[in-house]
N, C-alpha and C positions, 0 to 999 in steps of 0.2 A: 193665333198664328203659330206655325211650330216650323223652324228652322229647316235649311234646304236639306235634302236626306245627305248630303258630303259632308254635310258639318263636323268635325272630331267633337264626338261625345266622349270623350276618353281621361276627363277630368277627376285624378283619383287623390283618394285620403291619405294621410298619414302612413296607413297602413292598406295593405291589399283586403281585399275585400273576398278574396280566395284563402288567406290564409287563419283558417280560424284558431291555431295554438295562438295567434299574436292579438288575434282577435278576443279569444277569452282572456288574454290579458288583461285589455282595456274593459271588457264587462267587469270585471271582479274589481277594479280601482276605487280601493276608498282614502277619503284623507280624514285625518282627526284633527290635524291643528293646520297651521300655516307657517308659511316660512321653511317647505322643504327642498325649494334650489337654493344653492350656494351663493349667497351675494345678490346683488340688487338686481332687480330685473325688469327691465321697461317693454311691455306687449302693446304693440301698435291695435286697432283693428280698423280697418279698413273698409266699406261697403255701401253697398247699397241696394234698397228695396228689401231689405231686413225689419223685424218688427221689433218691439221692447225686450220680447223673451226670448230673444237671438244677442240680445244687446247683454241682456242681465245674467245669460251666461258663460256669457265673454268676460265681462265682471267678476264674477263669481270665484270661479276658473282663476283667473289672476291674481284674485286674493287667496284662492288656497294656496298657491304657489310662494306667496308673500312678497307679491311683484304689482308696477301699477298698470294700469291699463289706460293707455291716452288713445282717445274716440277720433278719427278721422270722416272725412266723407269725399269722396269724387262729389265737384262740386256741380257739372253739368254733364253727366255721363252720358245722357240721350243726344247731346246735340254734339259730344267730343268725339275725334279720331280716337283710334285704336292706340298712337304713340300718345295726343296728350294724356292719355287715361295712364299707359306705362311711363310716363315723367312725373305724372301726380303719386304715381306709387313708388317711383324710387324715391321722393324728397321725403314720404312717412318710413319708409323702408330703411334708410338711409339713419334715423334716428332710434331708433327700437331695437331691443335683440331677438324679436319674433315678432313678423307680422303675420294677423289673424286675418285673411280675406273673405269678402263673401258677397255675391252680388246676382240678384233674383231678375231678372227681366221679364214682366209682368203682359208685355208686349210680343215678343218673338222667342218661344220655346227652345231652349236649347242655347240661347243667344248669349245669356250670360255665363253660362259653363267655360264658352269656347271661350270669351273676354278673359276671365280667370285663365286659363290653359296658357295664352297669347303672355298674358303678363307673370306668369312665374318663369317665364325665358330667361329675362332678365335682371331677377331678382337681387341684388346686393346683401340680403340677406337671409336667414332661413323664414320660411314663408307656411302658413298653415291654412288649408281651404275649409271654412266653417259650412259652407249650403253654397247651393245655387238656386236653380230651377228643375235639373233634372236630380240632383241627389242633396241628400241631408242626413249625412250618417249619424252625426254623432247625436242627432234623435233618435235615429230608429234605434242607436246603440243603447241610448237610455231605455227603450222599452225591451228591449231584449236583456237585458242585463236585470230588470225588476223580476222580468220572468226565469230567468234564471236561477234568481235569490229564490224565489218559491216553488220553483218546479225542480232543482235541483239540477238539472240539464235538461236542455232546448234539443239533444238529439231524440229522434222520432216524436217530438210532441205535434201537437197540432194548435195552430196558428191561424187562424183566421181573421185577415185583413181587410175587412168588411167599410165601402164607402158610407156615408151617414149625411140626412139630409141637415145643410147649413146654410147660410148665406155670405161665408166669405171667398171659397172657390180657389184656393194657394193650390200652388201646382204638385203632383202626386209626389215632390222630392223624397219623402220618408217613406211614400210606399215602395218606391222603386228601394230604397238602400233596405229597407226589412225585408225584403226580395232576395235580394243576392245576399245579404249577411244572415238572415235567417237558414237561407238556402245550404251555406257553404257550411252553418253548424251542425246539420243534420237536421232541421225543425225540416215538418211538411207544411207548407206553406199553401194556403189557397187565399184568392182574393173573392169577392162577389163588389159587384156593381150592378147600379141598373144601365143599358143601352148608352152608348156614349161616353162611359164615363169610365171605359177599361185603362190600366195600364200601359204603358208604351211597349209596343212588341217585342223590339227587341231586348229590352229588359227581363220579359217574361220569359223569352227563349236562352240567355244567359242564365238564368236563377233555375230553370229547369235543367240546364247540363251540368251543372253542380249538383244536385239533389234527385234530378230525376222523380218529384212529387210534388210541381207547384202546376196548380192549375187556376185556373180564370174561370167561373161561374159569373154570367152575364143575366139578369131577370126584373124582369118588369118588377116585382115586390119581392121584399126581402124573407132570403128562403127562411127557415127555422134549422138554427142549429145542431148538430148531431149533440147526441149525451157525452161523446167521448172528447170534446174539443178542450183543448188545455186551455186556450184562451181567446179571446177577442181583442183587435187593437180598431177600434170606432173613428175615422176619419173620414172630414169633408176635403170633397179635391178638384179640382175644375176637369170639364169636358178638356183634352188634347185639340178636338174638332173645333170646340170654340175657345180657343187658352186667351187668355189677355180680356174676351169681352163679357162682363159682368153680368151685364141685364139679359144675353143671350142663355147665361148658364144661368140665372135665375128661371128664367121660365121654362128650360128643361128639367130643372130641378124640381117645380111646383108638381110636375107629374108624378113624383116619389117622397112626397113627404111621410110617406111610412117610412120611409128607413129610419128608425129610431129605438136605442135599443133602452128598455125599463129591465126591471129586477124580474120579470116573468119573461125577459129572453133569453136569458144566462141557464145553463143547465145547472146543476148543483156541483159546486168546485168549479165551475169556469171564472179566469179572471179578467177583470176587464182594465182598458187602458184607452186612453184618448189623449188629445194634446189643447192649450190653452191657445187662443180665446174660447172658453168653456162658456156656451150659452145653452142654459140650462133648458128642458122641454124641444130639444133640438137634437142635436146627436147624441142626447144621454139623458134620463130622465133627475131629478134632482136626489130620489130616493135611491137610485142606482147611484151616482156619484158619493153620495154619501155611504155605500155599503163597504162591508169589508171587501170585497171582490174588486175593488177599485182600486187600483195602485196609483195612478194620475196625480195624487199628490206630493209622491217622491218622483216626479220626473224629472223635475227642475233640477236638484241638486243632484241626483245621478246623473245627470248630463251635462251638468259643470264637472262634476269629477273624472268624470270618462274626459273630458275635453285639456281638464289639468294634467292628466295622466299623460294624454297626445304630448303636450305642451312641453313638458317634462322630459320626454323622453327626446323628443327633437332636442331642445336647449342640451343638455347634456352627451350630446354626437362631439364624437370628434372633431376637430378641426379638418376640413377637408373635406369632407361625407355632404353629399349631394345637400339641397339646401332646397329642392322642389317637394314638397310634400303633399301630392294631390293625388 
């Protein structure tokens, strides 16, 4: 199901997603040790419908900073009002000096962006949006940021955001933010899907008035890449048409089980990138994964670091300076 079209989608990061000087900031963040805020630091995080490797680098993240990380949860979010959800988050808010929010609604697209938006109104403290449903930046930041370290810059490379046949169906959040943040770097940017399984429009038509070169290629079987593609980022994503129902997007899926890319789909110098749960002979063949063209194993920790980096630069705002970071 995907939310009524009035819903404010308008749930933003840390950083604008237009502004790529502040943008290449956060790609280039690295940390070598821990312990670089001043004094003790206690990071709420907050959410729900997040997985382990949303968890572990929220973790991560807090430890580079040399701060703890205390795990909260809404504890009945499907069946709460929209105020008890903002009282359960001022009583963690209220304890912490940055809370880390993020809350996916697997149910009604779009649904938990708006929840997020609603509850950093009234924040008591500075507050940081990790995912939802409709965006997940500081993943896509991690893969742009590995492409970066290799390509040297992401302006005019070529990008190729290609869906890949899976069985868990998470909603396109990282394709949309590789979209606009690819877009605003200068990368050209094209998706391929098969039928159903496009992008959200109006995201495509944002990411094209920034760059002006992202396009949508929609086909029953996955085309064959051009020689000149800088890179592949391989992700499974659920149908928009069927969001939330599994078994519906199972069996439109079973009619593309070619999408799957081995070491004979990659042109020579193309690199490749995917996101964990990595089931192997699925959206990535095991010999491919294990190739040098694989970057997917620095994703993790480049996206803890991009996320310390956010983390970092909020905690050290002046006193006064807005406290909404979306």
């Amino acid at each position: 199901m995907i939310a009524s079209p009035n819903l404010r989608m308008t749930v933003m990061p840390v950083f604008s997603r237009d502004d790529p000087k502040y943008v290449d900031q956060l790609l280039d963040a690295r940390f070598s040790k821990r312990g670089v805020v001043s004094g003790d630091v206690t990071v709420g995080l907050l959410a729900h419908g997040i997985d382990s490797w949303d968890m572990s680098c929220a973790s991560l993240a807090a430890s580079m900073l040399g701060g703890t990380l205390v795990r909260a949860e809404w504890q009945t979010p499907s069946a709460s009002s929209l105020d008890e959800l903002v009282i359960e988050t001022e009583l963690v808010a209220n304890a912490v000096d940055l809370l880390l929010v993020a809350f996916v609604d697997m149910e009604t697209f779009g649904a938990g962006a708006s929840v997020l938006e609603e509850i950093a109104q009234g924040s008591p403290t500075k507050i940081l949006s990790l995912r939802d449903e409709v965006y997940s930046d500081f993943s896509a930041l991690a893969h742009l940021s590995l492409l970066k370290e290799r390509m040297g810059s992401l302006k005019n490379g070529r990008i190729v955001i290609s869906w890949a046949f899976g069985e868990r169906f998470p909603p396109p959040s990282t394709v949309h933010s590789l979209l606009l943040i690819g877009s605003a770097l200068g990368a050209e940017i094209s998706v391929t899907a098969p039928p159903r399984f496009e992008p959200l429009k109006r995201v495509v038509r944002h990411a094209d008035s920034l760059a002006g070169s992202v396009t949508v290629v929609t086909c029953n079987e996955m085309p064959p890449l051009d020689n000149d593609v800088s890179a592949v980022i391989a992700l499974n994503w659920s149908s928009l048409d069927e969001f939330g129902d599994i078994e519906r997007n199972r069996d439109i899926a079973l009619k593309h089980r070619d999408w799957f890319f081995d070491e004979t789909s990659l042109p020579s110098g193309t690199l490749f990138l995917t996101e964990p749960p990595i089931r192997t002979e699925m959206v990535a063949s095991t010999r491919l994964l294990r190739s040098k063209a694989n970057l997917t194993p620095l994703w993790l920790r480049r996206r803890a670091e991009i996320l310390a980096a956010a983390m970092r630069g909020i905690l050290e705002e002046p006193r006064g300076t807005d406290s909404q970071h979306f």
